[in-house]
Biopython code that builds the backbone (N, CA, C, O; Angstrom):
import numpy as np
from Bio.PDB.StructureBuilder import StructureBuilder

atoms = [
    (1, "UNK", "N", (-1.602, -8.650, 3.035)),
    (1, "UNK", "CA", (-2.798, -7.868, 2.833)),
    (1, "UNK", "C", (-3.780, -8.250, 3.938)),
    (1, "UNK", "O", (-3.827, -9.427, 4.297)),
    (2, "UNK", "N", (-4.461, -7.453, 4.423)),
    (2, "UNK", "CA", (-5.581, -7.779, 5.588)),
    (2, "UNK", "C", (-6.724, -6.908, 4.892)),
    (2, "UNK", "O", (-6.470, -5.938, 4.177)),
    (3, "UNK", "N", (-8.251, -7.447, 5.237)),
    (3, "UNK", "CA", (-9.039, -7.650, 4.496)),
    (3, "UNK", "C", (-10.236, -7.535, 5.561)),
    (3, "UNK", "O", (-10.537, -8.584, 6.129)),
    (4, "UNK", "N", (-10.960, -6.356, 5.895)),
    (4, "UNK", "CA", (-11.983, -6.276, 7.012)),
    (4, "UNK", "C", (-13.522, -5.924, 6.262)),
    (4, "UNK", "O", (-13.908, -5.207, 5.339)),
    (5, "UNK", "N", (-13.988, -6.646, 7.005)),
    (5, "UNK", "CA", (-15.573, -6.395, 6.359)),
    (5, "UNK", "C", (-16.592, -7.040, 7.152)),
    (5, "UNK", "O", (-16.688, -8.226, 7.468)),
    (6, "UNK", "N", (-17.353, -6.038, 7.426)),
    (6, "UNK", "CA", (-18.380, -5.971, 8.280)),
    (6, "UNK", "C", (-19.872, -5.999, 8.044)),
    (6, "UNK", "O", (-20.278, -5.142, 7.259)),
    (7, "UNK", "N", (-20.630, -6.689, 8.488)),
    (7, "UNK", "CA", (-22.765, -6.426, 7.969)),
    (7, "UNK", "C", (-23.366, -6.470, 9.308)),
    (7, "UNK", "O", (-23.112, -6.765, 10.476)),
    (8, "UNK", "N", (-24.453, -5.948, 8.407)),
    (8, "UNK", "CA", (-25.486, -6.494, 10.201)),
    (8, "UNK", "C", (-26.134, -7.515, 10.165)),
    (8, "UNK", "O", (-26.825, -7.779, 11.149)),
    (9, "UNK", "N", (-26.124, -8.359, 9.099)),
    (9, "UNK", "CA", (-26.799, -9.635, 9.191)),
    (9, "UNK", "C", (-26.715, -10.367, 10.286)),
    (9, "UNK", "O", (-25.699, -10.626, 10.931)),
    (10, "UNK", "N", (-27.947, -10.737, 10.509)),
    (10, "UNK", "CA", (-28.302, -12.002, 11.451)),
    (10, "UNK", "C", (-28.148, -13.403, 10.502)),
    (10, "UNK", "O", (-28.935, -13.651, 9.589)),
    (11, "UNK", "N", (-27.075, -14.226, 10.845)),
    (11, "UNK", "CA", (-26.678, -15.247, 10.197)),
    (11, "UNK", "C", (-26.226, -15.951, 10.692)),
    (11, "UNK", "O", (-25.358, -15.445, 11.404)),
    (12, "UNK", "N", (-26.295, -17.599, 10.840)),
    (12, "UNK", "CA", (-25.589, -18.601, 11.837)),
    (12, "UNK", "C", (-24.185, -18.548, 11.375)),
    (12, "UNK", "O", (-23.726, -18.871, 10.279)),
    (13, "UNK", "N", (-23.720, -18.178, 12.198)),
    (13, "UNK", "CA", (-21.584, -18.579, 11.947)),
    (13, "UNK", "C", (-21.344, -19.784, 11.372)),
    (13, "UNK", "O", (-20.219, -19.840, 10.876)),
    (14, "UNK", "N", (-22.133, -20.978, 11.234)),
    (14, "UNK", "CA", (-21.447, -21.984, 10.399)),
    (14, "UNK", "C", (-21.892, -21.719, 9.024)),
    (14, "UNK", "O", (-21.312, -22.222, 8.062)),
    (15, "UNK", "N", (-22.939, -20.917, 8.905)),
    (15, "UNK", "CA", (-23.630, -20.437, 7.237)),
    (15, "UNK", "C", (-22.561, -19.727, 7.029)),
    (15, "UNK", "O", (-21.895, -20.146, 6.082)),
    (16, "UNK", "N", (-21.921, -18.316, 7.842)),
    (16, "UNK", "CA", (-21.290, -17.627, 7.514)),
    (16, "UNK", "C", (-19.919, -17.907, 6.642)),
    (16, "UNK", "O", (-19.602, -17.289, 5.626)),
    (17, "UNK", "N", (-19.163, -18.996, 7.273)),
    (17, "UNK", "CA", (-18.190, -19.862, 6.940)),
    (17, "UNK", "C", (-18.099, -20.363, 5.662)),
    (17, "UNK", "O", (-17.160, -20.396, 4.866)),
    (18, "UNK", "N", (-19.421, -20.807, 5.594)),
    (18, "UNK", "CA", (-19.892, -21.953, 4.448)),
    (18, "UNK", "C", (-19.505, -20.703, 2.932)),
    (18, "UNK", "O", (-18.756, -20.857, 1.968)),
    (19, "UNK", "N", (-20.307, -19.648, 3.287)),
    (19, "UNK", "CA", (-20.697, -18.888, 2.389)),
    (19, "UNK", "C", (-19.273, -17.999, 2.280)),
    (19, "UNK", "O", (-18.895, -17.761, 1.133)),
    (20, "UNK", "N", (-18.412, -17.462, 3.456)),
    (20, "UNK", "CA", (-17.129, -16.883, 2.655)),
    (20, "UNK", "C", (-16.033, -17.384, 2.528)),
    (20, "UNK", "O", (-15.097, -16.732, 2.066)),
    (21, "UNK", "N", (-15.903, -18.720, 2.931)),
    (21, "UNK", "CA", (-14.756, -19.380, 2.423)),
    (21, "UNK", "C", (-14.559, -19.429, 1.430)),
    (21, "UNK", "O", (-13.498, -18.955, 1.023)),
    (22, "UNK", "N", (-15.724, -20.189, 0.293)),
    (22, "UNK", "CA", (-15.662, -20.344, -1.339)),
    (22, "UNK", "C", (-15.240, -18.617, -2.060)),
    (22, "UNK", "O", (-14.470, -18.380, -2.991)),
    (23, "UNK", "N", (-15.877, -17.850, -1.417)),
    (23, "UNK", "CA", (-15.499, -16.205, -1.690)),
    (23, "UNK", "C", (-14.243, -15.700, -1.508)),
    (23, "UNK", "O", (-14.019, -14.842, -2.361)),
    (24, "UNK", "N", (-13.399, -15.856, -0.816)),
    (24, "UNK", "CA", (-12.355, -15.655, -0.508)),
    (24, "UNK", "C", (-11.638, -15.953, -1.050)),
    (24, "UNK", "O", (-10.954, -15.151, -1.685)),
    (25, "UNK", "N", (-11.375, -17.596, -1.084)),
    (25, "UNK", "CA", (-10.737, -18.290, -1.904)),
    (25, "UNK", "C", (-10.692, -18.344, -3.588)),
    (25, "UNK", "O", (-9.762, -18.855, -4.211)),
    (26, "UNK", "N", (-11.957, -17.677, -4.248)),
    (26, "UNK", "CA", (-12.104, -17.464, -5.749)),
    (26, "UNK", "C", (-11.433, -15.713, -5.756)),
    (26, "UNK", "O", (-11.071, -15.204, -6.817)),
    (27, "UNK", "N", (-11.354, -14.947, -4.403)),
    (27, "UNK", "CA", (-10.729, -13.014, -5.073)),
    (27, "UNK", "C", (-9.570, -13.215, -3.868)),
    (27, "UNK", "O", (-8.450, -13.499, -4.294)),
    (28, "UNK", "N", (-9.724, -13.093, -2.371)),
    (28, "UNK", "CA", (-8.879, -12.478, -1.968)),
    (28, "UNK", "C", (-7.507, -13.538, -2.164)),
    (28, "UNK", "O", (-6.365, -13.102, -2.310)),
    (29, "UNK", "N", (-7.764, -14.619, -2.144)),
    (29, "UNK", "CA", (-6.696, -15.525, -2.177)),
    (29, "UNK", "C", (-6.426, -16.279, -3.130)),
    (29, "UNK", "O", (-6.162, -17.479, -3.043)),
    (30, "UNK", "N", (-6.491, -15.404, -4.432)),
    (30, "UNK", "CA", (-6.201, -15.193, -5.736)),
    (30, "UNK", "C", (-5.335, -14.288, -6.272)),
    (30, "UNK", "O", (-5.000, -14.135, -7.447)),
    (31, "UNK", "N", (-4.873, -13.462, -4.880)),
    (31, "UNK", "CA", (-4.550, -12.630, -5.662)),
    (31, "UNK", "C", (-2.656, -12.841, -5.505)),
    (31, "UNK", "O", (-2.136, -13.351, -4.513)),
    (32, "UNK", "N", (-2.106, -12.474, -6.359)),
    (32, "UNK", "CA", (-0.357, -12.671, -6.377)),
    (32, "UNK", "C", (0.127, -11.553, -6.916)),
    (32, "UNK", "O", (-0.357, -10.685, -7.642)),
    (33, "UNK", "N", (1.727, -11.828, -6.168)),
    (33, "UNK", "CA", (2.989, -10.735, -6.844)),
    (33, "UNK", "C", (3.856, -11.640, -6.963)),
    (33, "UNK", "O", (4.133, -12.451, -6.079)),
    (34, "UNK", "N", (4.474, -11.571, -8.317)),
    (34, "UNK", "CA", (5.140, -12.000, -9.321)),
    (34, "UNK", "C", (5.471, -13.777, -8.961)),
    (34, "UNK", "O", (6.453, -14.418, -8.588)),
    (35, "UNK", "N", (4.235, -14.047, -9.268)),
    (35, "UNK", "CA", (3.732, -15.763, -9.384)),
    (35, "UNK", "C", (3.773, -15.900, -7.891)),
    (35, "UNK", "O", (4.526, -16.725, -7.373)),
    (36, "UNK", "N", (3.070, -15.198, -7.248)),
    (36, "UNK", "CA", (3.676, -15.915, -5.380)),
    (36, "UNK", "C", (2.439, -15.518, -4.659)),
    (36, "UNK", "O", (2.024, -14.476, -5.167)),
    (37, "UNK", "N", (1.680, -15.916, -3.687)),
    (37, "UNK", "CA", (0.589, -16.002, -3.043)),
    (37, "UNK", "C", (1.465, -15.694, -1.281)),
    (37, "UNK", "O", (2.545, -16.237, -1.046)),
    (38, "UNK", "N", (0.831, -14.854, -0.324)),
    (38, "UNK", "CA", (1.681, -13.995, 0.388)),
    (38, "UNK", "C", (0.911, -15.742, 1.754)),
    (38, "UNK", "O", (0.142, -16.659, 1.464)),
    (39, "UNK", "N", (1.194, -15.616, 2.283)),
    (39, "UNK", "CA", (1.789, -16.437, 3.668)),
    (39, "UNK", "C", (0.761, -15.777, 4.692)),
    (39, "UNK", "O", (-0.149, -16.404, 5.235)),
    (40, "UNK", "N", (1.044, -14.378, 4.887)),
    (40, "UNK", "CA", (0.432, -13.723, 6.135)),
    (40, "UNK", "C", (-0.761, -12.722, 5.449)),
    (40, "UNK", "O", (-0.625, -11.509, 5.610)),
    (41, "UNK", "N", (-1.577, -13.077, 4.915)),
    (41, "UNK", "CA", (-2.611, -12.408, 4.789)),
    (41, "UNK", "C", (-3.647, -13.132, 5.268)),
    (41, "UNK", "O", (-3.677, -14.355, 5.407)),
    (42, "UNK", "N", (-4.950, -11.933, 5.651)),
    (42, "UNK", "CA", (-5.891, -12.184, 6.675)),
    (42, "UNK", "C", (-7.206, -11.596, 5.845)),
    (42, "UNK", "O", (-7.253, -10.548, 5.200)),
    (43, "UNK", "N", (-8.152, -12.475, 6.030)),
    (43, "UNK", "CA", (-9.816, -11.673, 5.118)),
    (43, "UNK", "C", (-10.425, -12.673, 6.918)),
    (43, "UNK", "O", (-10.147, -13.688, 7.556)),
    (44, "UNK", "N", (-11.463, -11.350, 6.982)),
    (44, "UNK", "CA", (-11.948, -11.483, 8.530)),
    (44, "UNK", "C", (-13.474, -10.754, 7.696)),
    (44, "UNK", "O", (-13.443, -9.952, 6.763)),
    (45, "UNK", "N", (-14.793, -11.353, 8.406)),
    (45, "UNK", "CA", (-15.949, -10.970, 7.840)),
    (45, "UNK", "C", (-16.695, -11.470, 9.396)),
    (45, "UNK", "O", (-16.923, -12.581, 9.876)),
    (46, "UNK", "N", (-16.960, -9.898, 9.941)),
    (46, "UNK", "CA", (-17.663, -9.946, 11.183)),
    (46, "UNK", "C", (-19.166, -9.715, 10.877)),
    (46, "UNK", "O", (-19.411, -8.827, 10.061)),
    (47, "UNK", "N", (-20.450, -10.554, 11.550)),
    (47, "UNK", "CA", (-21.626, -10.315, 11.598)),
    (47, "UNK", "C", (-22.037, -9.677, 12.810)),
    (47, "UNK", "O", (-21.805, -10.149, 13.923)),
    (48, "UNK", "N", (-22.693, -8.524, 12.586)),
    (48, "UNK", "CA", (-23.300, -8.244, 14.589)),
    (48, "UNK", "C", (-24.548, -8.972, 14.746)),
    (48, "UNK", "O", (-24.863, -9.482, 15.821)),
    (49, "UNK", "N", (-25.349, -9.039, 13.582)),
    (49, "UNK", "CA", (-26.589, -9.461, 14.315)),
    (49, "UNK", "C", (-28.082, -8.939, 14.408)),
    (49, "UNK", "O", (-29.161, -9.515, 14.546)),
    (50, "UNK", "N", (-27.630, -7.353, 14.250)),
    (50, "UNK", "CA", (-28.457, -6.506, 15.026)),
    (50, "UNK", "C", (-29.142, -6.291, 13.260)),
    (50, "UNK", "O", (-29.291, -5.071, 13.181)),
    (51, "UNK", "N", (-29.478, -6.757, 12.245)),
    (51, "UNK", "CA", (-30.184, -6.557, 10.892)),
    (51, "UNK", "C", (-30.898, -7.480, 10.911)),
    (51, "UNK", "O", (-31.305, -8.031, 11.935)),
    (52, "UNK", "N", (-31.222, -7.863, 9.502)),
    (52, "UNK", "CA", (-32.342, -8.972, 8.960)),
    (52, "UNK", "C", (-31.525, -10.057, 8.768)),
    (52, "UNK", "O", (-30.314, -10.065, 8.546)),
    (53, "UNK", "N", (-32.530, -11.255, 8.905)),
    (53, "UNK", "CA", (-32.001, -12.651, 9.105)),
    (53, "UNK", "C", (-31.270, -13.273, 7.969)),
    (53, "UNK", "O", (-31.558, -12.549, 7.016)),
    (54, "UNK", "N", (-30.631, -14.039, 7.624)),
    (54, "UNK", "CA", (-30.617, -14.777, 6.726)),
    (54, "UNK", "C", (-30.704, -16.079, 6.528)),
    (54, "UNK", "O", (-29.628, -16.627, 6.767)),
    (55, "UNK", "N", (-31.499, -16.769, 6.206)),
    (55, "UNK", "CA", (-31.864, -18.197, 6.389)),
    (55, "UNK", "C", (-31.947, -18.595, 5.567)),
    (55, "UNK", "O", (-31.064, -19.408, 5.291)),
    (56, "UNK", "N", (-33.148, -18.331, 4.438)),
    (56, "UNK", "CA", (-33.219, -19.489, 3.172)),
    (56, "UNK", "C", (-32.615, -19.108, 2.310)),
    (56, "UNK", "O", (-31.827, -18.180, 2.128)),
    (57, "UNK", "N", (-33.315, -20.453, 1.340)),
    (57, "UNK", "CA", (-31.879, -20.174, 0.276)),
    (57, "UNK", "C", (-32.077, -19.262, -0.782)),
    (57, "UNK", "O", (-31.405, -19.192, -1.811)),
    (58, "UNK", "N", (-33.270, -18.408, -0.384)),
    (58, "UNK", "CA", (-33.171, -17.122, -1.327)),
    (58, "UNK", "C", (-32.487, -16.199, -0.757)),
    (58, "UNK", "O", (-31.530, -15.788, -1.412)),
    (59, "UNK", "N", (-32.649, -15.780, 0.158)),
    (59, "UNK", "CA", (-31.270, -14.570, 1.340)),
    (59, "UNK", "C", (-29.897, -15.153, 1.026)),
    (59, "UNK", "O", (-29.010, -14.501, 0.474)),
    (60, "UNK", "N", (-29.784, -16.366, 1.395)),
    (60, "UNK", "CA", (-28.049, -17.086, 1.101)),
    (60, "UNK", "C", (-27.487, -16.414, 0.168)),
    (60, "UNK", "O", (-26.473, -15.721, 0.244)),
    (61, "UNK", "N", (-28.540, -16.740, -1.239)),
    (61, "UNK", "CA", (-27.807, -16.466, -2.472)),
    (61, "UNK", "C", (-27.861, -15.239, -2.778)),
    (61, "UNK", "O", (-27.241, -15.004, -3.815)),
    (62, "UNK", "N", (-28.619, -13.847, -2.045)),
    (62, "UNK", "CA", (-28.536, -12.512, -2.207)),
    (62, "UNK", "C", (-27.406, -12.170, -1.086)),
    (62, "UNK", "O", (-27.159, -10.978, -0.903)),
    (63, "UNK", "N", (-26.991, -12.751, -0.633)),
    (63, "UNK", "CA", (-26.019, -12.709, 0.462)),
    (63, "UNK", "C", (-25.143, -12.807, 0.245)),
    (63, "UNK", "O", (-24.323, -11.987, 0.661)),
    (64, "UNK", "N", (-24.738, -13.953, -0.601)),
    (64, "UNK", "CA", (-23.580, -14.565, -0.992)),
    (64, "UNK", "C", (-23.039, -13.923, -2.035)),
    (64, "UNK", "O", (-21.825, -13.905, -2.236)),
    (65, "UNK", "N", (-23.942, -13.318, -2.816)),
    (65, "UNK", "CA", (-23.772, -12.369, -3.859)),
    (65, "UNK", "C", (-23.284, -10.599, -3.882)),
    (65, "UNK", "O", (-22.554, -9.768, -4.421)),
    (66, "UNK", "N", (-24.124, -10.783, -3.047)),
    (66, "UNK", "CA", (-23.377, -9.307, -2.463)),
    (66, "UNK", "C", (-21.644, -9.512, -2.032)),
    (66, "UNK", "O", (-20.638, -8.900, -2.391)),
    (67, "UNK", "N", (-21.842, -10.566, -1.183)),
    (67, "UNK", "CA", (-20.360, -10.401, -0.879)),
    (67, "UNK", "C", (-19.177, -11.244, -1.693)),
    (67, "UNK", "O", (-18.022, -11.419, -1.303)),
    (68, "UNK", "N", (-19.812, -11.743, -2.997)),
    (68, "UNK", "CA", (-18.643, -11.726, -3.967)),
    (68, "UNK", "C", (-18.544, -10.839, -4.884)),
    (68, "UNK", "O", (-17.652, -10.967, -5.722)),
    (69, "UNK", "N", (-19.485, -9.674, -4.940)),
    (69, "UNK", "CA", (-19.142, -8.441, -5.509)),
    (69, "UNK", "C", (-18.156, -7.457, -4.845)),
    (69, "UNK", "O", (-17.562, -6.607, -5.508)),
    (70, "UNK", "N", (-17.984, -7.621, -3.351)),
    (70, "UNK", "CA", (-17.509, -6.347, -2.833)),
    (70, "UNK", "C", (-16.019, -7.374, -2.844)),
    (70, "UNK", "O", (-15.027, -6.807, -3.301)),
    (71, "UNK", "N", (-15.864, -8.598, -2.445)),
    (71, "UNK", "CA", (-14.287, -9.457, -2.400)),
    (71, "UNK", "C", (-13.865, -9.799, -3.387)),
    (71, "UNK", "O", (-13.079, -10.740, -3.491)),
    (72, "UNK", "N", (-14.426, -8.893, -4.639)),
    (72, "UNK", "CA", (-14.011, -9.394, -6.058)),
    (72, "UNK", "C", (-12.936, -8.520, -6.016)),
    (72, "UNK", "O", (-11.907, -8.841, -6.610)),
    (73, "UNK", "N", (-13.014, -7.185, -5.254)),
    (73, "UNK", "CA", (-12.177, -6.014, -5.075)),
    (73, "UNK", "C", (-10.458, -6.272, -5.018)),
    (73, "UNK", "O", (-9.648, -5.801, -5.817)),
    (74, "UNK", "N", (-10.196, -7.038, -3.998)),
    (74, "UNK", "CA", (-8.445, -7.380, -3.620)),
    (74, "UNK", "C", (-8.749, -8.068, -4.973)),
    (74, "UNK", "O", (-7.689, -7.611, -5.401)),
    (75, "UNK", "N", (-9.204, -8.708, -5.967)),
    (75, "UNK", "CA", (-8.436, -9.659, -7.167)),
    (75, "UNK", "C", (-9.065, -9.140, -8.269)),
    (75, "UNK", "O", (-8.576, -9.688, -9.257)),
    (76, "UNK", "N", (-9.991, -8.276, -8.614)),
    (76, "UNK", "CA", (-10.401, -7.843, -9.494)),
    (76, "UNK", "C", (-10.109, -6.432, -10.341)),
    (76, "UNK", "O", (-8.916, -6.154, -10.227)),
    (77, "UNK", "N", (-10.690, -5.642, -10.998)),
    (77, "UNK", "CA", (-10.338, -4.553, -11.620)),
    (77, "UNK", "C", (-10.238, -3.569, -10.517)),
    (77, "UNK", "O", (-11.155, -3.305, -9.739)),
    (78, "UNK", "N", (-8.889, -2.975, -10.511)),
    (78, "UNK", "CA", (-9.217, -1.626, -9.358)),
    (78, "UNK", "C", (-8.400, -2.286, -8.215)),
    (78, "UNK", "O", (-7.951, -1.408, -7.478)),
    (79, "UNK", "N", (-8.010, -3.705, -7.768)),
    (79, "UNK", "CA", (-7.436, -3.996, -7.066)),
    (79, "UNK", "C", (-6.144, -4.121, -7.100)),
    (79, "UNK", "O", (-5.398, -3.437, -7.800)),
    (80, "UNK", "N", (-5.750, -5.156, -6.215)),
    (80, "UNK", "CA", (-4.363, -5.236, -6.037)),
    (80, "UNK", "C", (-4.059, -6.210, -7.784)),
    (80, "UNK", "O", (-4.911, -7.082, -7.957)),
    (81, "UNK", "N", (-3.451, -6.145, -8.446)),
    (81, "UNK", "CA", (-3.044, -7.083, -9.537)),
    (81, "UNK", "C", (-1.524, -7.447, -9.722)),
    (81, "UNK", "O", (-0.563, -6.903, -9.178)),
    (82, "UNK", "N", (-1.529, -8.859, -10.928)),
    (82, "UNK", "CA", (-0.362, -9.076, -10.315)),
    (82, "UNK", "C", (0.781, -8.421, -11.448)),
    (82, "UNK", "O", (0.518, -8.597, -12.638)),
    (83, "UNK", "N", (1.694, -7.878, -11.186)),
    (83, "UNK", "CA", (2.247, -7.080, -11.977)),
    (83, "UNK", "C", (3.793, -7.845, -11.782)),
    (83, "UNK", "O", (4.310, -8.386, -10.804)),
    (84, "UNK", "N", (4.358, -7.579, -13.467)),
    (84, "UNK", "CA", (6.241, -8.242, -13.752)),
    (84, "UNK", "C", (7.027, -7.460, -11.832)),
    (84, "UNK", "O", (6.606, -6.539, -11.133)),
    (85, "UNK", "N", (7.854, -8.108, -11.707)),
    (85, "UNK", "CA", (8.914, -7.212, -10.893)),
    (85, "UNK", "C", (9.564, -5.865, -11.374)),
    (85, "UNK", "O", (10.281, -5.983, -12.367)),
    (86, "UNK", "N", (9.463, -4.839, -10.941)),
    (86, "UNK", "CA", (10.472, -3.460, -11.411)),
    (86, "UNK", "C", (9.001, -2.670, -12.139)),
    (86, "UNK", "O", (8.930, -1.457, -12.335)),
    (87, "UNK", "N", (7.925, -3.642, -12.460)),
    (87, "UNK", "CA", (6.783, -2.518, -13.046)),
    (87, "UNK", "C", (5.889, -1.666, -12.082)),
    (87, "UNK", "O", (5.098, -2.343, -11.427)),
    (88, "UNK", "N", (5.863, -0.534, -11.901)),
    (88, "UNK", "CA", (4.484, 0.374, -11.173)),
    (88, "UNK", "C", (3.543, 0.545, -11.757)),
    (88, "UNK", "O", (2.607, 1.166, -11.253)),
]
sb = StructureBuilder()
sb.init_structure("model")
sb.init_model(0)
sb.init_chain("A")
sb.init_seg("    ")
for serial, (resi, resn, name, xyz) in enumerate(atoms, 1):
    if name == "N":
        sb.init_residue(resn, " ", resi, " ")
    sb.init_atom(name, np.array(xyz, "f"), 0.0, 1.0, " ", f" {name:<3s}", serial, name[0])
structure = sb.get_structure()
């Protein structure tokens, strides 16, 4: 599964890190087929820059929030789920 997502936040790349690793790791890399977690999947989260800043820790956590609503998607309702073998 590959996993693209994009903002315009202005945000330091080591915040960025900080903030979607724990995200990732609780939806997109949660998610399995039939008890097995895939090897070659990719979640990529590009910032340009060109929006509003994010710095304190009131933006972080409206930040951080936003984007465990939209990466709840690959592991949550509506997503990929993990289903027996032979079921559609």
């Amino acid at each position: 599964m590959l996993g693209y997502l994009t903002t315009d936040a202005k945000i330091a790349p080591a915040l960025l890190r900080k903030v979607f690793g724990p995200t990732v790791d609780a939806s997109f890399n949660a998610v399995t087929i039939d008890d097995h977690t895939s090897t070659n999947d990719t979640a990529v989260l590009l910032a340009s820059g060109a929006g509003a800043t994010v710095a304190g820790d009131r933006d972080v956590a409206k930040f951080k929030a936003a984007l465990d609503e939209v990466w709840a998607g690959p592991a949550g309702p509506g997503g990929a789920r993990k289903r027996p073998r032979g079921d559609s």
